[in-house]
N, C-alpha and C positions, 0 to 999 in steps of 0.2 A: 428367499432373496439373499445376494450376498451379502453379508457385514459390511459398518459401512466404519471405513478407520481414517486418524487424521495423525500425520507425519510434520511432528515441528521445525525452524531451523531457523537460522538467523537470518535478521532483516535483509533484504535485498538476495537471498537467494533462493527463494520460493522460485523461481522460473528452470535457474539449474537444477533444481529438486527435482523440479513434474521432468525435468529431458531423460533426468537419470532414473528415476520410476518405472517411466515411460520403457527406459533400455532395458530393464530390470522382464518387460512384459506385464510391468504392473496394470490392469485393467483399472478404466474407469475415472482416469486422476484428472482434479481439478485444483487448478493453484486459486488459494485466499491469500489474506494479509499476512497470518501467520507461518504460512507453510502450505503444505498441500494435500489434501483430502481426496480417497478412493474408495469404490465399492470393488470387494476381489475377495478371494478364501483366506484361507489362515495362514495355505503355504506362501501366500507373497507378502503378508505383515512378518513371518521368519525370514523372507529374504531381505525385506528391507531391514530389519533389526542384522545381521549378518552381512549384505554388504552391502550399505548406503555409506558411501564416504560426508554425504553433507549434512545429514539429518542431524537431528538433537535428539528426540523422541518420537517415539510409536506409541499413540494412543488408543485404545479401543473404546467409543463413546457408549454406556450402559444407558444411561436416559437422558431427554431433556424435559426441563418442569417450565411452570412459571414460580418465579419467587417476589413478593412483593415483603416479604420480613423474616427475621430468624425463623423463626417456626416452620414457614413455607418450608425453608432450606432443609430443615430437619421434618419435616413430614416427606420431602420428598426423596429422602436417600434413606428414610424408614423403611418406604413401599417397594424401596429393591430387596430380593430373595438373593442376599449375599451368601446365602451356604451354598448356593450354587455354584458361588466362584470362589470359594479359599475355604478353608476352615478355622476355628476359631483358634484352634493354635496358631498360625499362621501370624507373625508382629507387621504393622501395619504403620502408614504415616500418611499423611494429605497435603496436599496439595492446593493454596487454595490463591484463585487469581481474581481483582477485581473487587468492588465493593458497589451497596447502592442503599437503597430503604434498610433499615433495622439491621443493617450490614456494615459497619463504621469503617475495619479494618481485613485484612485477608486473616490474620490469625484468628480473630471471634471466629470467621468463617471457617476456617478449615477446623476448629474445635466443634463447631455443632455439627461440620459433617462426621466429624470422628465420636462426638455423642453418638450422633444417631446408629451410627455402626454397630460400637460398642455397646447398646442396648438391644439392640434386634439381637444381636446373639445372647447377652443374658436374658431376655427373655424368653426365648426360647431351648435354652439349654444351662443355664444357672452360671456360665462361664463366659468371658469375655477375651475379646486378642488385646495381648500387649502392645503399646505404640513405642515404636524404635525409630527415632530422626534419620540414624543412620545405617545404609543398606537393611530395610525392611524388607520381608516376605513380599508383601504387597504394600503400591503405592498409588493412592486414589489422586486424579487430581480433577479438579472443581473449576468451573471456568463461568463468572457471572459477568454478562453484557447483556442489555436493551432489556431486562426484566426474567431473563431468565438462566438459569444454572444448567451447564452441561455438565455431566461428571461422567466421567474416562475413569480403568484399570490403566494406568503405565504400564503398555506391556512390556517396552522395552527398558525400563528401569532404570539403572544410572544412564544420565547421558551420554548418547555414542559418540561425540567426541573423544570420550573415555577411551583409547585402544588397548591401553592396560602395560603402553611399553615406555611411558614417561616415566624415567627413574629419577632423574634431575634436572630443575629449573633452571634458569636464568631469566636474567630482567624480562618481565612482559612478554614472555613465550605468546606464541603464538598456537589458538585453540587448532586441535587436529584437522576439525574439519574447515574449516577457514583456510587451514594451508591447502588440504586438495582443493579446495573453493578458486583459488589462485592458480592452483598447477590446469587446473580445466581450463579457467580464463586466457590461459597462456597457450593453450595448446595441448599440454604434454597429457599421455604418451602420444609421442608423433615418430610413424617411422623417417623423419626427416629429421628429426632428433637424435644425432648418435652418443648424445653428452650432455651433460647438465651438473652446472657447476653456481655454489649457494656462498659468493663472497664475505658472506658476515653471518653465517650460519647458526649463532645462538646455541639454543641448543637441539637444533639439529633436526626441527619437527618437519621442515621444506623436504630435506632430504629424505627421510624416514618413508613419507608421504608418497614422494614421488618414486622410491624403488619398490613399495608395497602397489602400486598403481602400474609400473613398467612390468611387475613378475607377477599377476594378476593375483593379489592374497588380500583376501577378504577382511575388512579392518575388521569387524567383529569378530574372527576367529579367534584371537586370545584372550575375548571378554569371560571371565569366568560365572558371572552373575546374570539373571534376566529379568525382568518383572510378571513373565510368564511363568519362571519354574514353578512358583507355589498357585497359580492360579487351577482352576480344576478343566477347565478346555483344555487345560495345556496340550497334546501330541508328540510326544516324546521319540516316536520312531518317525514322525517327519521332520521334528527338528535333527536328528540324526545324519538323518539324510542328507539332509542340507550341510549338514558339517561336513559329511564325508566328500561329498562334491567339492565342499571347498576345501581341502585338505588336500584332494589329488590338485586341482589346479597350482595350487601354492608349491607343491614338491616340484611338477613340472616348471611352473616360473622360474625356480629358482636354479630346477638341473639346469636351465637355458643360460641362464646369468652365470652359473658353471663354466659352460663353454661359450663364453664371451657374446653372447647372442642379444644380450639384455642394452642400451644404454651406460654408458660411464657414467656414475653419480658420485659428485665431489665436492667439499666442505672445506671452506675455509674461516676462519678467527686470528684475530690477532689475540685473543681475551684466553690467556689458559686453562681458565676455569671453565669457560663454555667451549671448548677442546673436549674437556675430562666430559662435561655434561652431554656431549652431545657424542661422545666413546662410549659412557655406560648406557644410552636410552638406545643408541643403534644394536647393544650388547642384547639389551633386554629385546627388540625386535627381530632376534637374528638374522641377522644383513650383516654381518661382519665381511661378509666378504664378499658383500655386492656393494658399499662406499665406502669409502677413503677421505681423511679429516686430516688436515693438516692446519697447525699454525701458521698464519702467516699473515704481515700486512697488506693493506690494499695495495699499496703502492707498489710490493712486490707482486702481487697477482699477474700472470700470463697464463692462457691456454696450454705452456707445453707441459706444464704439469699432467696432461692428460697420456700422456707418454708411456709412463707408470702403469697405464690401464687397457692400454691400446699400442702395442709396439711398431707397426706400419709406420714412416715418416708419414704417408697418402691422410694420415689419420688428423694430422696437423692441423688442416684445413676443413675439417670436415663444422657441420652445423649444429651447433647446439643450442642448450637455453642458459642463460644466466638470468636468476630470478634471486632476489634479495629482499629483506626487510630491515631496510636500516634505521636507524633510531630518529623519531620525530622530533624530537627538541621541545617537549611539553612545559618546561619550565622557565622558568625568566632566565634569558642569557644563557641559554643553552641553542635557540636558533643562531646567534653569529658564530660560537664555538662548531658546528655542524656545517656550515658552509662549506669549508674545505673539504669537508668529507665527502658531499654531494658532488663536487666540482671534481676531484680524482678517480669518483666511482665512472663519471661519464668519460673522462679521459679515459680512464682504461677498456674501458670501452670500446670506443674508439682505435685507442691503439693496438689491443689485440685478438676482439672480437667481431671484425670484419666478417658480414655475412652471419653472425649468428641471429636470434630474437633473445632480445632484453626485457627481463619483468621487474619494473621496480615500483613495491608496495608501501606505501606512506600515507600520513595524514600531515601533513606539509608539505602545500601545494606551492609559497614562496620556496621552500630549499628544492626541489623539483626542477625550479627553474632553472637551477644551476649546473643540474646534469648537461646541458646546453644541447639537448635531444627532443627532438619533433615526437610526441606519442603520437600514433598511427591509430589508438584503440587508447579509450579510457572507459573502466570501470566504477561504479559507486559504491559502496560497500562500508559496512561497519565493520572496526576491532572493537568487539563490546558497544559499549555506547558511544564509540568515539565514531564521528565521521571520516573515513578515506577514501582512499582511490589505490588503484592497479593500473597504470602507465606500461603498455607495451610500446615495444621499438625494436623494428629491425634496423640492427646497425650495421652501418654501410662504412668500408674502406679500410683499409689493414698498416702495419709499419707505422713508427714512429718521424719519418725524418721528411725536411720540407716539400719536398718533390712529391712521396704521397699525400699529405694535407693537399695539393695542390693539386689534385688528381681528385682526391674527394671532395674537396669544393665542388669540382666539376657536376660528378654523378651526383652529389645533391642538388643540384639545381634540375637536373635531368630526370628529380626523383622528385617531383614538383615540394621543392624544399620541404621533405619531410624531415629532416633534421637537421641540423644546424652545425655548424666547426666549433661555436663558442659560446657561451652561454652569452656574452653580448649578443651573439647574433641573432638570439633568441627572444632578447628584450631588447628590441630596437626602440631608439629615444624617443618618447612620449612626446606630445606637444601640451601645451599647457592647458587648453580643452581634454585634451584626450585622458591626462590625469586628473582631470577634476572627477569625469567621469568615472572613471575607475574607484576615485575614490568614494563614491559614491556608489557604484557596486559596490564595493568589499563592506559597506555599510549597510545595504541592503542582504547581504549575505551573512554579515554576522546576525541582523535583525531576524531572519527566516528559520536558519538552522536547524533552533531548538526545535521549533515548531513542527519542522518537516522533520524532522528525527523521530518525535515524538508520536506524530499522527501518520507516517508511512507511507507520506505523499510524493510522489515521483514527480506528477506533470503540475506548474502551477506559474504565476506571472512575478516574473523576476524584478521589472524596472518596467514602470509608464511614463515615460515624460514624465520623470522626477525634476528635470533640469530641462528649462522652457529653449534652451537650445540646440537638445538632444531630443527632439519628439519623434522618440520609438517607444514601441513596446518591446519586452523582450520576453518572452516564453520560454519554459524550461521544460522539455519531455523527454525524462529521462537524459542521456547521454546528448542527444540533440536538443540545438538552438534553433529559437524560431524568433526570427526580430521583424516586427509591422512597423515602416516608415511610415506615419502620417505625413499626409499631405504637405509639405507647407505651406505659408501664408504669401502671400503675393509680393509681400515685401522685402522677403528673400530670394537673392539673386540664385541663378542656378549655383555658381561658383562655389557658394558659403554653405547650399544644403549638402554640395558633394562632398565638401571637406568635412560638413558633420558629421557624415556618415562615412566616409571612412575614419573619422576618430571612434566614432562607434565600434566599428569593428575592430581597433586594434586593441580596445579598451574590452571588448567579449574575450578577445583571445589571450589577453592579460590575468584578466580574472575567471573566466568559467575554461577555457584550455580546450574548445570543441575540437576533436579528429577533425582530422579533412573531409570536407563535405557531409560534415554534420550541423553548418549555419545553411539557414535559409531565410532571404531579406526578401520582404514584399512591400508593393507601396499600399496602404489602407485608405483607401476613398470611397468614396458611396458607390455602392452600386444599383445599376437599372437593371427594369425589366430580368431578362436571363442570364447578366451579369453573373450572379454571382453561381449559378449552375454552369459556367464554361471551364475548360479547363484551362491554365496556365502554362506556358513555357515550358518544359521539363523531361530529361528523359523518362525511357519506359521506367516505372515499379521504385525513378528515386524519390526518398526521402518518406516511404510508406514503411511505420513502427507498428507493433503491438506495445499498447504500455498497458499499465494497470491502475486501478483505482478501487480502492477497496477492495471487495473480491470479483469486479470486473475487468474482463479484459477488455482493451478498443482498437481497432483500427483506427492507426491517423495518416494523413497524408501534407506533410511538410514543403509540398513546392507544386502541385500540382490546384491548388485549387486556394482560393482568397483565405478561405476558413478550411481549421484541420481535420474537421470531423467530430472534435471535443470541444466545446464550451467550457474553456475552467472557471469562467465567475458562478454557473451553476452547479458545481462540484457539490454545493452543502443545500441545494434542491432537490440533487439527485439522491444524496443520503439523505433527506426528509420523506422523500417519496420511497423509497425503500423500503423504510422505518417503520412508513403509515399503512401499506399496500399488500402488508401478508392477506390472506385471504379473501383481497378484493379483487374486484373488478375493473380493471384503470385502459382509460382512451387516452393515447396521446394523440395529442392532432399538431400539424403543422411537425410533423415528429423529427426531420430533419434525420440523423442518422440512428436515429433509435437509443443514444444511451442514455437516457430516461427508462425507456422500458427495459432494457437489459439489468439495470438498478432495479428496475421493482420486480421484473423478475426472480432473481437473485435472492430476492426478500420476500420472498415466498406469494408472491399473487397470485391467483389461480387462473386466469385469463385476464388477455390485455387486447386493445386493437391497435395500431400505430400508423394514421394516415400521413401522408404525403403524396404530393403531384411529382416529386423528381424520380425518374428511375435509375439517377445516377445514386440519388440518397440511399432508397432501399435497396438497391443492390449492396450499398454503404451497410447499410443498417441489417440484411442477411448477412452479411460476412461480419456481422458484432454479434450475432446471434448465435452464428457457428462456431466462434469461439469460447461461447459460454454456456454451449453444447444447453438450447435451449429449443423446447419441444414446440415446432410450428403449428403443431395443431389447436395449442395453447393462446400463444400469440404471435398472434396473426397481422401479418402487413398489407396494405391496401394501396394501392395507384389509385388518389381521386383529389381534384379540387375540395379544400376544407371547408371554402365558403359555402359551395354546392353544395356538399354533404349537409351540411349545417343549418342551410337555408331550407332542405326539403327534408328534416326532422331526424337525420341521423339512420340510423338501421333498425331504430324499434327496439333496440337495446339498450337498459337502464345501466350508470355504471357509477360506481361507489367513487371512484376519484378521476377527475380528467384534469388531466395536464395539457394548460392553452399555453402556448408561446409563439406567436406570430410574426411575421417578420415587420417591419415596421412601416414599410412600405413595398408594394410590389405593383407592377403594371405588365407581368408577364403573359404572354400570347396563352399561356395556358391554363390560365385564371380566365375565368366568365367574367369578373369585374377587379375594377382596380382594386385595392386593397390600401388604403390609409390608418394605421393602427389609433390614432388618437381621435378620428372623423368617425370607425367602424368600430370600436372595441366595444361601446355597451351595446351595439346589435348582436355581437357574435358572443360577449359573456350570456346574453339573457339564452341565447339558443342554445349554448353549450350548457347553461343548469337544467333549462328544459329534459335533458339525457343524465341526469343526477339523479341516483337512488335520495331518497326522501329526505334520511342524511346524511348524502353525499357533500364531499369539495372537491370545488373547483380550485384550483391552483395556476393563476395566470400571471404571465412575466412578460413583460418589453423591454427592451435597451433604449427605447426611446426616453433621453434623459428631461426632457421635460414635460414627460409625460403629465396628465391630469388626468383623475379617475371621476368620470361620471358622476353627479351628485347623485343620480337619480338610481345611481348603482347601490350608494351606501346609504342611500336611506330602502329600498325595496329589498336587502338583502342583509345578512351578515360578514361584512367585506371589512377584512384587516389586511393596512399595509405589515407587510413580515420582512421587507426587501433588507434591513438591520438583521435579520438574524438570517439571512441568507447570502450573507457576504464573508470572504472567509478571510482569513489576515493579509495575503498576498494583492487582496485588492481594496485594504482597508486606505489605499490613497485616493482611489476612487471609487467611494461609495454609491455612484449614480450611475454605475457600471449597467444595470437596471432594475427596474421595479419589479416586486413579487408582493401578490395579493392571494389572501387565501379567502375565499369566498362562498358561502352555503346559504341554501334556504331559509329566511329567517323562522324560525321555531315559533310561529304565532300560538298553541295552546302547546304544553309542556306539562304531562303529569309527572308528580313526582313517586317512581314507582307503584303507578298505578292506583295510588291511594289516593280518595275525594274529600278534601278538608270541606267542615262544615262549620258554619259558623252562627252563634246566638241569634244574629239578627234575623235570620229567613232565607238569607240565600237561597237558591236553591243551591242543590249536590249537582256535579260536583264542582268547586272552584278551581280554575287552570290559574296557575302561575304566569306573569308574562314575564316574559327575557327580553329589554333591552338591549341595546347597543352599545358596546364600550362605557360603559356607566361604573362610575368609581363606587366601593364598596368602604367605608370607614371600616375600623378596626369593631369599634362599639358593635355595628352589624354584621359583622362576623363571627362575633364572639357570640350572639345570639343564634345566627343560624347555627352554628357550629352544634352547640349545645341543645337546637331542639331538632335539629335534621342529618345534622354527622358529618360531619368534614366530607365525607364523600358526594354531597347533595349541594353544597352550597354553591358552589360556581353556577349552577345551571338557575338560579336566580339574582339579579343585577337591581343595584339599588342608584335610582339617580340623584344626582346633587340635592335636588330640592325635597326628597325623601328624608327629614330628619327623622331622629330620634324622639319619639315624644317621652313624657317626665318622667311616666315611670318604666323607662326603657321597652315601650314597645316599641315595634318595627311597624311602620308604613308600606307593606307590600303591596304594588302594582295587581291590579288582579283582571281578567276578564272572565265577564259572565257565561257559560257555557250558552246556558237559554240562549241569551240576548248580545251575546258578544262586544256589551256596553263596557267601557271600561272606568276602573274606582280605583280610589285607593282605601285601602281598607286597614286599621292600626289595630294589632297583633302584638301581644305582650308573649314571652318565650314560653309561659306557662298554657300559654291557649293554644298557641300552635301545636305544642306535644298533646294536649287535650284534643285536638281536631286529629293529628296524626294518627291516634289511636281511636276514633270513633269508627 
């Protein structure tokens, strides 16, 4: 089988990762959260290590464990045969991510894996490898989530960001691959590109970037280090090879940029010191004479500078890119001082880049505004942990003087106002609804931020009828808006809902900045019958995204149908079933588009079934399949009413977890019977445990907010509301978004590993514990089971209210008679039960 290796990279650019793998002929790749994971030979982890412009690192995964405490951690990086892969000369360092049980901090952690190292070789050989922090032989890194440790060789060792030709800084450079991260974003290389020009150049990494990208030279070629050379797989004559491949490209790139064949690449600073820095890093990349760096200020900035590089007048006029990274204004009173700045980068713009594309990258989206430019294209993206954006613009119109502004008014309007003459024109005057709104965006967005920074959530709900005069929802996926106008109330004239909602929109496009034709408004009303299977208004394939969610991808569709295909308020259901579902067996019914199952597949289930009646759905719900390259033979989708199915006992198949979510109402021609979810839901819970492995759950959800669960449900079964821990922060304004019950057979006799307690009085053998219901547990009676049954044991016995503690701290345990199935309570001092334990 081939290896299987996982390639890291910063946030938000997992998708350009897998395109460029993909171009590479990387076999196998699948984008996660962190990056993207492939199964392929050795010679495509040396090509990714040699030329991935975006990557971070090239992991090779050696094993996965489970780890429940230090020890685990170091039993399980014992049982690897590390002389297989280095020797013990070889200095070493770790890596270590994540913390959990017996695990406080990543340092303890990456010290007991570097224990465990360091002792498998003195045991074996009476000598151990030295640990070296910096540029080590070899470097392990360790990755603990959901209970278990992955641990990877770094084969590609320093990060490839590294290209080895930064000789000098300047303020808050920008990381290598983050600038190609932008130059792809942008376009470049584009043979429609004959120029590319970096007004505030820094020191100089845009340009660097983009002539090693135009002359095809492989970033990794000047890395002089690997985290493969000391490894023992290593293949020395096919990493060779690969060098030599890229050697001849890079001499050709560069004879070509010789004879002018290449793109104009050109830098500008007013800062003489990022002049110098970005003269000696171009020095250290040799490109000296494929870009040109000149001082200069914005103000003085024109295109004829390219004169110098291109002698043809024809040349004048020709297309190119101006991409820039200008300073954010992170500190107090640094945003009004920056204004200006913003405001003459778009003038110049304007006035002498007529016909070019513009890339301006920031994390200030107020100074943004001031460029007085329509983005056509916005991207999301971190610098480090900061949040920003990449703002393209094709800018329209040339000349300075009044007759052409007045010519370019024109084509922009004709260019359905994609850009703007002025930055007023950009921020047209607010009405005093329409700034409330906004201001209350930007409160809901400083609110989220952290959050979505932190956790890597793309799609999620922005705004619900926060403000009982703006009742939308507002959806965020990815780069697109999704806004649901509810209904209004009858007491609203049509007049007053219109004007809400275009304050709405001018308050979206103030604060979130959507491209054109990336909002899409719907009205939200109930719907009947086959309502909500028609389709909408819309052209062919608009407003249809792949986005992501954890390591799932989804087909959505933003204008074509009421709902997009994604549920975000079960976002942290979908990750519970994930979580639960490794090597189960899980039915979704009512499955809608399947991402439910695509999440538990993903999470290792070993079969799943996923019914629905719509074949608009599963056609939906295969193409979520296809993209998460998941095996149909595995699971499987079914065309059937769920009631039918349901009603005549399912397929005979047991199944470890089913996931019910019913609609709440339906009266469709395609249903055998009406469907009332609060009239039918404990017929259809009792039929769906019925298909429950013995300790299986069921896991059922409604939106119906006034929902009531069956008495007869919580008392014949184990049913817990969980709809609190299944709500995520984006909809912690409405927590009745809906209900979620997790619910299992109640455990009527319960051995406690197989062991039959016996007791002085006669009982017979052997005594079953009984398990209650939600029954509170004192401290007092915990401390005793603890002590005679193991902290591992105790939850699986429930102590109820009226169960005191008798005097001299026995326990009152619930018990039924195995014989007679009569039930007693019977009083247990901590020293009898370890007496009965061990009889």
């Amino acid at each position: 089988m081939l290896p299987r290796w996982f390639v890291s990279c910063s946030n938000g650019l997992q998708g350009l990762l897998k395109e460029e793998l993909d171009s590479f002929g990387v076999k196998n790749t699948r984008e996660t959260v962190a990056g993207v994971e492939f199964r392929d030979d050795q010679s495509a982890a040396y090509r990714v290590c040699l030329w991935s412009r975006l990557a971070n690192r090239v992991f090779l995964p050696l094993t996965t464990f489970p780890v429940e405490d230090s020890d685990d951690l170091y039993d399980g990086c014992q049982a690897i045969s590390w002389a297989e892969h280095f020797d013990v000369t070889a200095t070493i360092a770790v890596d270590f991510v994540g913390t959990g049980p017996g695990i406080d901090n990543t340092q303890y952690g990456a010290q007991r894996v570097k224990d465990a190292v360091v002792d498998y070789f003195r045991a074996r050989c009476g000598e151990r490898p030295s640990v070296q922090i910096r540029n080590p032989d070899i470097r392990l890194n360790a990755r603990f989530a959901r209970g278990k440790v992955v641990l990877s060789l770094d084969f590609s060792g320093e990060s490839l960001h590294r290209r080895g030709y930064r000789r000098i800084n300047t303020r808050a450079p920008l990381k290598e691959n983050l600038a190609a991260a932008l130059l792809v974003r942008a376009g470049w290389p584009d043979q429609a590109f004959g120029a590319l020009i970096d007004p505030m150049c820094g020191s100089g990494t845009l340009l660097i970037e983009a002539a090693m990208m135009a002359a095809d030279i492989a970033p990794g070629l000047a890395r002089s280090q690997h985290g493969f050379d000391h490894w023992r797989g290593h293949r020395p004559e096919l990493w060779q090879a690969l060098l030599s491949e890229a050697e001849t490209r890079r001499d050709h790139g560069l004879a070509r940029g010789l004879m002018r064949k290449l793109p104009s690449i050109t830098g500008y600073d007013q800062d003489e010191q990022a002049v110098r820095a970005t003269t000696a890093n171009i020095d250290a990349a040799g490109l000296n004479d494929h870009i040109r760096v000149h001082r200069q200020t914005l103000t003085d900035l024109t295109n004829i500078g390219l004169e110098s590089a291109h002698t043809t007048d024809a040349n004048k006029d020709m297309r190119g890119l101006v991409i820039c990274n200008p300073p954010y204004g992170a500190r107090m009173g640094e945003q009004e001082q920056l204004k200006p700045l913003y405001g003459r980068l778009g003038e110049v713009l304007k006035a002498h880049f007529g016909g070019w594309r513009a890339a301006v990258f920031s994390a200030n989206e107020t100074l943004c505004f001031e460029l007085g430019l329509r983005a056509d294209k916005q991207y999301k993206l971190f610098n480090g942990a900061l949040p920003t954006k990449l703002l393209l613009f094709d800018v329209y119109g040339s000349g300075d003087d009044q007759s052409s502004k007045a010519s370019q008014t024109e084509r922009h309007k004709q260019n359905n106002s994609r850009i703007e003459i002025d930055a007023q024109a950009n921020q047209p005057a607010l009405s005093e609804g329409a700034m409330m709104l906004v201001n209350r965006l930007r409160k809901n967005q400083r609110k989220l931020r952290g959050w979505l920074r932190s956790s890597g959530i793309e799609c999620y709900r922005f705004y619900d009828a926060d403000l009982p005069e703006y009742a939308v929802a507002i959806d965020c996926y990815g780069e697109a808006v999704h806004i649901q106008e509810y209904a209004p109330p009858a007491t609203i004239d049509a007049a007053s809902a219109e004007r809400h909602i275009d304050e709405v929109r001018q308050a979206i496009m103030a604060v979130l900045q959507p491209s054109e034709g990336q909002q899409f408004f719907k009205l939200r009303q109930r719907q009947r019958g086959e309502q909500q299977y028609q389709r909408r208004p819309a052209g062919a394939g608009s407003g249809v995204y792949t986005v992501r969610e954890n390591s799932a991808l989804f087909e959505i569709n933003l204008s074509e149908y009421l709902d997009t295909g994604l549920f975000l308020d079960h976002r942290p259901v979908r990750k519970m079933l994930g979580e639960i579902c490794a090597g189960k067996r899980f039915l979704n019914l009512f499955c809608y588009t399947a991402s439910a199952t695509v999440s538990v597949a993903l999470g290792g289930a070993t079969e799943s079934l996923s019914i629905d009646m719509s074949n608009t759905y599963l056609d939906w719900a295969k193409r979520n399949f296809t993209l998460n390259k998941l095996d149909v033979s595995q699971h499987r989708l079914l065309r059937e009413d769920c009631l039918t199915w349901l009603a005549k006992g399912g397929d005979g198949t047991t199944y470890d977890v089913i996931f019910l979510d019913p609609p709440t109402f339906s009266n469709s021609r395609k249903m055998a019977d009406v469907l009332d979810i609060q009239k039918d839901h404990e017929s259809l819970i009792r039929q769906a445990i019925k298909l429950l492995t013995e300790d299986g759950l069921l896991v059922f959800s409604t939106n119906l907010r006034r929902f009531k669960m069956a008495e007869d449900i919580c008392t014949d079964f184990v049913a817990k509301n969980i709809s609190a821990e299944t709500i995520d922060r984006d909809f912690a304004r409405r927590a009745n978004i809906h209900q979620c019950w997790s619910i299992r057979n109640k455990p009527k006799k319960m051995k406690l590993s197989g062991v039959g307690l016996m007791a002085d009085s006669g009982i017979p053998k052997p005594l079953i514990l009984y398990t209650g219901i939600d029954c509170h547990l004192c401290e007092q009676a915990k401390e005793i089971l603890d002590q005679a049954l193991g902290q591992d044991l105790y939850e699986t016995i429930s102590i109820t209210g009226n169960e005191a503690l008798t005097e001299d701290y026995g326990l009152r345990i619930p018990v039924v008679l195995a014989a007679t199935g009569q039930e007693k309570s019977w009083p247990f001092t901590a020293a009898q039960i370890k007496r009965m334990m061990s009889d």
